[in-house]
C-alpha positions as CSV (number, residue, x, y, z in Angstrom):
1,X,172.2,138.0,12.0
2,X,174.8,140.3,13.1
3,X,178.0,140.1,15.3
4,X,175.2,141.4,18.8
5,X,172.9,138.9,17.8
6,X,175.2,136.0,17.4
7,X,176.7,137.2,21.0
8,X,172.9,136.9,22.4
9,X,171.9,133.9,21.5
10,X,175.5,132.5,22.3
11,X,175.3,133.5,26.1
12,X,171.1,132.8,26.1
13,X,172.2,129.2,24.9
14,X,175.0,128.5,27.3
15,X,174.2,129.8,30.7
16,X,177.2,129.0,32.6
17,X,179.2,131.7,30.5
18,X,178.7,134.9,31.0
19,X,178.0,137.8,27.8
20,X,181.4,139.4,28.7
21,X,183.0,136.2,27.8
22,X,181.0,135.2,25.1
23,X,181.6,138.8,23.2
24,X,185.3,138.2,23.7
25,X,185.5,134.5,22.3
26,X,183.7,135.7,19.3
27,X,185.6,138.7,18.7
28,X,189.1,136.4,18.9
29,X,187.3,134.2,16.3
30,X,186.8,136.5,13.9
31,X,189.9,138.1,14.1
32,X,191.7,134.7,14.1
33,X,189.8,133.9,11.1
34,X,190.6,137.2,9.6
35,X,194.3,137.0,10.0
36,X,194.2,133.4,8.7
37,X,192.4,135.0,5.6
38,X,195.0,137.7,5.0
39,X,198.0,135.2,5.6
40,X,195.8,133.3,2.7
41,X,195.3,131.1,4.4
42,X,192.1,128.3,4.1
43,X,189.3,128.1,6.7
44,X,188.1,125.0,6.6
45,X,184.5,124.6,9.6
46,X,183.3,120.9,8.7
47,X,179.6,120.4,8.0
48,X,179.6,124.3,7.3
49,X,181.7,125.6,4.5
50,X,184.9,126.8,3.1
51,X,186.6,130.5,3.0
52,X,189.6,131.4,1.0
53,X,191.1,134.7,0.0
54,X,191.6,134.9,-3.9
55,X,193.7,137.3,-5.7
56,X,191.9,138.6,-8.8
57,X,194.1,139.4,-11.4
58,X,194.4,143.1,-12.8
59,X,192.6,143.0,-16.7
60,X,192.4,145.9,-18.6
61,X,189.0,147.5,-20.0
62,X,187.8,150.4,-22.3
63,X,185.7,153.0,-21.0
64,X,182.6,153.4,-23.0
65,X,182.3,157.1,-23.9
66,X,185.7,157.4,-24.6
67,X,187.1,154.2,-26.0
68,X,190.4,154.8,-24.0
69,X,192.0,152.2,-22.7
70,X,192.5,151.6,-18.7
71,X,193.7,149.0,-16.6
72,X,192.0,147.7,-13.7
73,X,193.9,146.6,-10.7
74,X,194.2,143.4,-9.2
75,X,192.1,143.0,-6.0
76,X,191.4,140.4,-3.0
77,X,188.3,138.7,-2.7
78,X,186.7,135.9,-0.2
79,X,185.2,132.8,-1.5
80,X,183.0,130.7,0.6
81,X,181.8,127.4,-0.8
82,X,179.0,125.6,1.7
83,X,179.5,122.2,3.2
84,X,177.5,119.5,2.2
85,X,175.3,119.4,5.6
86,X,174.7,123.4,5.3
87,X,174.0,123.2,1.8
88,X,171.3,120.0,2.0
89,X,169.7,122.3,5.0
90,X,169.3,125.2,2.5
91,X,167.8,122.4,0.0
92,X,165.8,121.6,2.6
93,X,164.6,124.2,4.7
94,X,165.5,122.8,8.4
95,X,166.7,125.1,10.4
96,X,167.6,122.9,13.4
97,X,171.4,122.8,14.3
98,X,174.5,121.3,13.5
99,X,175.8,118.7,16.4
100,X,176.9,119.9,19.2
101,X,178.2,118.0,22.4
102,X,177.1,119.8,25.4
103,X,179.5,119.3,28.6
């Protein structure tokens, strides 16, 4: 599923909102997400998972055909750890949804 698809079955799902304003809720919520993730901070969605940026630190390495010595910089990374209700689902194979309270 992509960022389209996710907007799709978003405004098929709830009528009363319109695709306009579905593309722009999603688009906030990633980039919330994403500045939250650069800040370092954690995301925490219950029921769903965990991400948090990690700093990898910089090691140092030989290359092969020449035995030299080079250092390999230190780089970001995200981590995602699944929540205990996404992860039995994957155990499980049920594909029906997570609660949701419809107004």
């Amino acid at each position: 599923m992509n960022r389209s698809d996710l907007i799709n079955q978003l405004a098929n799902r709830f009528n009363e909102i319109d695709k306009k304003d579905t593309e722009l809720a999603v688009r906030l919520i990633f980039d919330e997400m994403a500045n939250a993730l650069v800040k370092g901070r954690r995301i925490e969605i219950r029921n769903f998972g965990i991400l948090q940026a990690r700093t990898r630190p910089s090691t140092t390495y030989r290359n092969p055909r020449t035995g030299e010595k080079l250092k390999r910089r230190s780089t970001r990374s995200i981590r995602f750890k699944e929540g205990k209700e996404l992860r039995s689902r994957m155990a499980g194979g049920n594909s029906g949804g997570f609660a949701c309270r419809e107004s």
